[in-house]
C-alpha positions, 0 to 999 in steps of 0.5 A, spaced: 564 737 756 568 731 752 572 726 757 579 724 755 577 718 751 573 722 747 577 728 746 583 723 744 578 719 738 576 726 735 583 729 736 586 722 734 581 722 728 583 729 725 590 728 725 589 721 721 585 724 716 591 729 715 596 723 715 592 720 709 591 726 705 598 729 706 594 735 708 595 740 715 590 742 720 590 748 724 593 746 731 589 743 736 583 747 740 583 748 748 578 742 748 581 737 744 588 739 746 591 733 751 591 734 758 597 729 760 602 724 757 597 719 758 592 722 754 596 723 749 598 716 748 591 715 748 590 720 741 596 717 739 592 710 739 586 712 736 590 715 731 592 709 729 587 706 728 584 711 724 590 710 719 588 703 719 595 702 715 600 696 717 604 699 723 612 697 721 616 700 726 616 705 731 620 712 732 624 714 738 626 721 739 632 722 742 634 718 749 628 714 752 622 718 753 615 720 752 617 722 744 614 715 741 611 715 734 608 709 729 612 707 723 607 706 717 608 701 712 606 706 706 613 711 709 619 706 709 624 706 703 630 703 701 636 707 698 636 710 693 629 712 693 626 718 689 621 721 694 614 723 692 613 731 692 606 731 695 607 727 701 610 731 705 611 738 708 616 742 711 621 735 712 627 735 716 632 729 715 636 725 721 642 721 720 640 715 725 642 708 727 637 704 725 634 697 727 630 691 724 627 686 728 629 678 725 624 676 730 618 676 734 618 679 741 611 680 744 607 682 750 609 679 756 609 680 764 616 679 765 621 684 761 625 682 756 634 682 757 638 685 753 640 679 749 634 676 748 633 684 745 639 685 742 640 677 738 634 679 735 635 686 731 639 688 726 642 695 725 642 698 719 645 705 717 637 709 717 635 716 716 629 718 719 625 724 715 620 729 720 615 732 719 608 735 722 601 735 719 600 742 723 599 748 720 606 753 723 607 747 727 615 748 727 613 755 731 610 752 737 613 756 743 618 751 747 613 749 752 609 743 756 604 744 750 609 743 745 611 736 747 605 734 748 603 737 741 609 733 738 607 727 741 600 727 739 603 729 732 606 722 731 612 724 735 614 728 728 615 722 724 613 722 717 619 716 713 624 712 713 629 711 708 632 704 712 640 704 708 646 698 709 646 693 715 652 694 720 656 688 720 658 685 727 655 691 730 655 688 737 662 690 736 661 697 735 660 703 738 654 706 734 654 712 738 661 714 735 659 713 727 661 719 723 655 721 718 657 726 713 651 728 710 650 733 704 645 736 700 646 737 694 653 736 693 654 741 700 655 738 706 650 740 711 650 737 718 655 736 723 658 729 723 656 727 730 652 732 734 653 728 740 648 727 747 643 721 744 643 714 748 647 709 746 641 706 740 641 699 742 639 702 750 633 705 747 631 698 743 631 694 749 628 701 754 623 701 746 622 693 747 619 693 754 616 700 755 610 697 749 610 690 752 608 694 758 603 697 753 601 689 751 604 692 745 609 687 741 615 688 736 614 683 729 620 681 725 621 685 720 619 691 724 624 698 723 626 702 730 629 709 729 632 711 736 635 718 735 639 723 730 647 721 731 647 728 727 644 736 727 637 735 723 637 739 716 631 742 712 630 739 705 627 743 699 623 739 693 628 738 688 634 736 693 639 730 692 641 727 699 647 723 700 648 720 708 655 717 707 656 712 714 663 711 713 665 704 712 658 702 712 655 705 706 651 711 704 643 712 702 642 716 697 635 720 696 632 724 691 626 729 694 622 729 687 620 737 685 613 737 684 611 738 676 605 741 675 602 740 668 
């Protein structure tokens, strides 16, 4: 019988190898199933470092919690982008507040304060595409398990597509932007669904919780910290537009796949 940390290396490779090859695997087994939140970030780890690929931010799930996943460098785009076909699988986009760090933050004893956190990001207008690399992995019954399987999963991130910076956005109430999102030309998400942290809490709570891990954030590094908007499934062939308001938009196009 494997113990955790074995359990978590094989478990931890398998979804690595699905990450790389933009493949999806068969929903965990019994035996290499994590047993606990710890064990789960233990295959997160291992996941990781199977990837071996530049870690360019981190992905938090709605309010301060379990769901954290790794940005990866090869997932992050600038608006507009034309999005590769055959990365992705069943995606769904989340119109978020977004941060880039303009300095380096690293693991320390003590925590850090809300300036020295919040004087050193940027926010930007973000939208956040998730994704599962299990096969059926959307019809996961409700349950202890299906968190679980969500964190493992890289807390169901799968890219970043990093919009316009928000002047002066000390100054603003981040959590009342209005999104209008369309796809295709029809509008497709509510414009605030409401019920999130205020993004910049859940930057300091982020910041903290991985020095705690002995994990720092880099400057240039991007942090996602939950949907101001419903998600909505995207299509190959999609036109997207994310419309911030006074602060811009993000155009993308989900490229369809050609086959010769």
């Amino acid at each position: 019988m494997m113990d955790s940390k074995d359990r978590a290396k094989k478990a931890g490779t398998l979804l690595a190898q699905a990450w790389m090859s933009s493949k999806q695997v068969e929903q965990f087994s019994d035996d290499l199933f994590p047993r606990s939140i710890d064990e789960e970030t233990q295959l997160h780890d291992a996941m990781a470092d199977a990837i071996e690929e530049k870690v360019a931010g981190w992905k938090v799930a709605g309010r301060p919690g379990p769901l954290l996943g790794r940005v990866f460098a090869a997932h992050v785009y600038q608006t507009p982008v034309d999005l590769p076909a055959d990365r992705y699988h069943d995606l769904l986009m989340e119109c978020e507040v977004g941060f880039r760090m303009t300095a380096d933050l690293p693991a320390r004893a003590a925590p850090y304060g809300d300036d020295e956190v919040l004087d050193n990001a940027v926010a930007t207008c973000t939208l956040e595409l998730v994704d599962t690399r299990f096969i059926n992995g959307k019809h996961i019954p409700e349950n202890d398990r299906h968190v679980l399987q969500i964190c493992a999963d890289n807390a169901a991130h799968a890219a970043l597509v990093v919009g316009p910076e928000i002047p002066d956005w000390r100054a603003v109430d981040l959590t009342s932007i209005e999104v209008v999102a369309r796809i295709d030309g029809a509008e497709a998400l509510a414009k605030n669904a409401g019920g999130i942290e205020r993004p910049e809490v859940t930057l300091v709570w982020l910041v903290n919780t991985l020095s705690d891990r002995g994990i720092g954030l880099a400057a240039g590094q991007y942090i996602t910290t939950g949907s101001l908007t419903h998600p909505s499934a995207l299509r190959r062939g999609n036109q997207v537009t994310a419309d911030f308001g006074d602060y811009g938009a993000i155009t993308l196009a989900y490229l369809s796949l050609i086959h010769i």
